[in-house]
C-alpha positions, 0 to 999 in steps of 0.5 A, a space after each residue: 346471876 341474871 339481871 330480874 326486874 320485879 315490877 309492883 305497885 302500891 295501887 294494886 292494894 286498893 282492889 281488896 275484899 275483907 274474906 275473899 281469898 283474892 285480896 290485898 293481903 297476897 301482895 303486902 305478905 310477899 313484899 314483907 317476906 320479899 325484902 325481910 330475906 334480903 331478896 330484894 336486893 337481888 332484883 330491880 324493883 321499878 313501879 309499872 306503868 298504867 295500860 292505856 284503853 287502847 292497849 287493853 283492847 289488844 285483848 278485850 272488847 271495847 264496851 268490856 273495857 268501857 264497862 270496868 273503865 265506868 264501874 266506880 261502886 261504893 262498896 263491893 260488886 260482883 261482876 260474876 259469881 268470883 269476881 268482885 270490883 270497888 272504886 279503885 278497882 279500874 286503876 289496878 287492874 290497868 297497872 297490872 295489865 301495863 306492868 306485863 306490857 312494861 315488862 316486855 319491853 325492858 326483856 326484849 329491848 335487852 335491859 333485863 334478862 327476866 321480869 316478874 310482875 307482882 300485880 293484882 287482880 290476877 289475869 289468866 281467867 279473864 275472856 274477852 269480853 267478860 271476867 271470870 275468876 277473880 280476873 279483870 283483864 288477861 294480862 299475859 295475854 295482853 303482854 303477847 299480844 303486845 310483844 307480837 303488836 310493838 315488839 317485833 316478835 314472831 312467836 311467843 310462848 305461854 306456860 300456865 302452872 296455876 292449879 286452875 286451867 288458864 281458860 281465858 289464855 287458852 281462848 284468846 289464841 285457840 286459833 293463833 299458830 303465832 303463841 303457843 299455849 302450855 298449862 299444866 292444872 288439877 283436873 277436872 276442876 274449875 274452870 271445867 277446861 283444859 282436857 288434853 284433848 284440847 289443842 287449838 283449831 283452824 291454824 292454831 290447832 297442835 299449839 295449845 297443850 294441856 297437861 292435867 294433873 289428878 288431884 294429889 300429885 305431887 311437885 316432882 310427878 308433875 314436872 316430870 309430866 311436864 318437861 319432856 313435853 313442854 320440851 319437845 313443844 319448844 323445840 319445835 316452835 321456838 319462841 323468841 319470848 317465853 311469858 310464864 302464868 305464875 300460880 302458886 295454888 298447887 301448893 299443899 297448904 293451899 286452901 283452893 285445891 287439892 295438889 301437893 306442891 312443895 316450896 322448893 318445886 317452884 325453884 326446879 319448875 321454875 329453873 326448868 323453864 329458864 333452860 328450855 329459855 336459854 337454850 331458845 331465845 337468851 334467857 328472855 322470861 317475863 312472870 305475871 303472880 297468878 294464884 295462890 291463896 294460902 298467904 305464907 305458901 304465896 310469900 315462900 313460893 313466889 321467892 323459890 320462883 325468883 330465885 329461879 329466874 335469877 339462877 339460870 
């Protein structure tokens, strides 16, 4: 059994809205469901660190970061037609984006062999100098920029299986041969992106790889798209970190989209991307949660997911 940390914080609550599928319902569902199966006890679970200013501008602008550091609303606001920020939004957003950080640490240093982030506000939407999508900041792009900053590493891969194209993930390495970029996602749909014709530029072109998805596919049809390929892809880049953009959105139950995944196709996903893991860089994976907004289907999900991560 491979050894898993599972990284969450109490003050990823906080950013919460009473209606919006995004809120602090997702994390308390999972926690319960995490440790009334027993789960818990298979996994390490440990409190992230907060990110620092200057970590988060490893992926965003200054005076975008600035902004959310300042924003302390009473009440709600919305910064962009889904996303919304409260006075204790700031904190939970630099603790999920320092748990990816935290997270890579532990994986490469050798003291786990896999990390799943159970953090919120989710991430993979967020751009470089706005938010988008009910996400602050990029935090797998964060946590690959800084595994190639203050890891060591060469190359890094990212594999998106959101219902929703990871737009801002895309965005930041379009033109970076040194991450490659996976997603799998109903289309078209939001976020308007990722059409297979979409696969990077200048030297990043050929290592942003996109696989959509007709609305009503199931789990097996979509994993057999993606194996073959995401396989051949990591033959040829050869990662020394795999970063997984976990989204639960595809599933049938879920209210948002219009795929048909079961509960048990995020083990076999999962468990895919741990062998193509193993057989390139020992196993190592760090997870981040994504989507999912069906609260049950999240909470049953996300535990075939950990599952995953602990079998292979």
């Amino acid at each position: 059994m491979k050894r898993v940390a599972y990284i969450t914080h109490a003050d990823c609550l906080l950013h919460t809205c009473d209606g919006h599928p995004e809120n602090a319902g997702r994390l308390s569902v999972l926690d319960k469901l995490i440790y009334s199966s027993g789960l818990i006890k298979k996994v390490t679970e440990l409190e992230p660190r907060a990110a620092t200013i200057e970590e988060i501008e490893l992926n965003h602008d200054h005076d975008y970061v600035k902004s959310i550091m300042r924003l302390k609303p009473d009440g709600l606001r919305l910064l962009d037609a889904d996303t919304y920020i409260n006075r204790e939004s700031a904190r939970a957003a630099m603790l999920a984006y320092g748990a990816g950080l935290q997270a890579v640490e532990l994986v490469t240093k050798g003291e786990f062999d896999r990390a799943f982030c159970a953090v919120r506000p989710p991430g993979h939407h967020a751009l470089r100098d706005r938010s988008m999508g009910f996400c602050l900041f990029n935090n797998i792009a964060g946590a690959a920029r800084y595994a190639r900053a203050h890891c060591g590493l060469k190359r890094v891969a990212i594999v998106d299986f959101d219902v929703h194209h990871g737009n801002g993930t895309q965005d930041s390495f379009y033109d970076d041969a040194t991450v490659h970029f996976t997603s799998m996602h109903q289309w078209p749909f939001y976020p308007g992106s990722g059409g297979a014709h979409e696969r990077g530029k200048d030297d990043g072109e050929g290592y942003t790889l996109n696989i959509p998805l007709e609305a009503g596919t199931n789990g097996k049809a979509a994993l057999a798209r993606l194996q073959p390929v995401f396989e051949k892809a990591m033959d040829s880049f050869r990662p020394e970190l795999i970063l997984v953009s976990a989204g639960f959105d595809a599933h049938r139950d879920d209210p948002l989209a219009s795929l048909q995944f079961e509960d048990e196709d995020y083990f076999e996903i999962t468990r895919m991307i741990c062998k193509i893991a193993n057989k390139h860089c020992a196993g190592k994976i760090v997870s981040f949660l994504e989507g999912g907004y069906d609260l049950d289907a999240l909470a049953r999900s996300v535990c075939e997911h950990l599952k995953g991560l602990l079998d292979e």
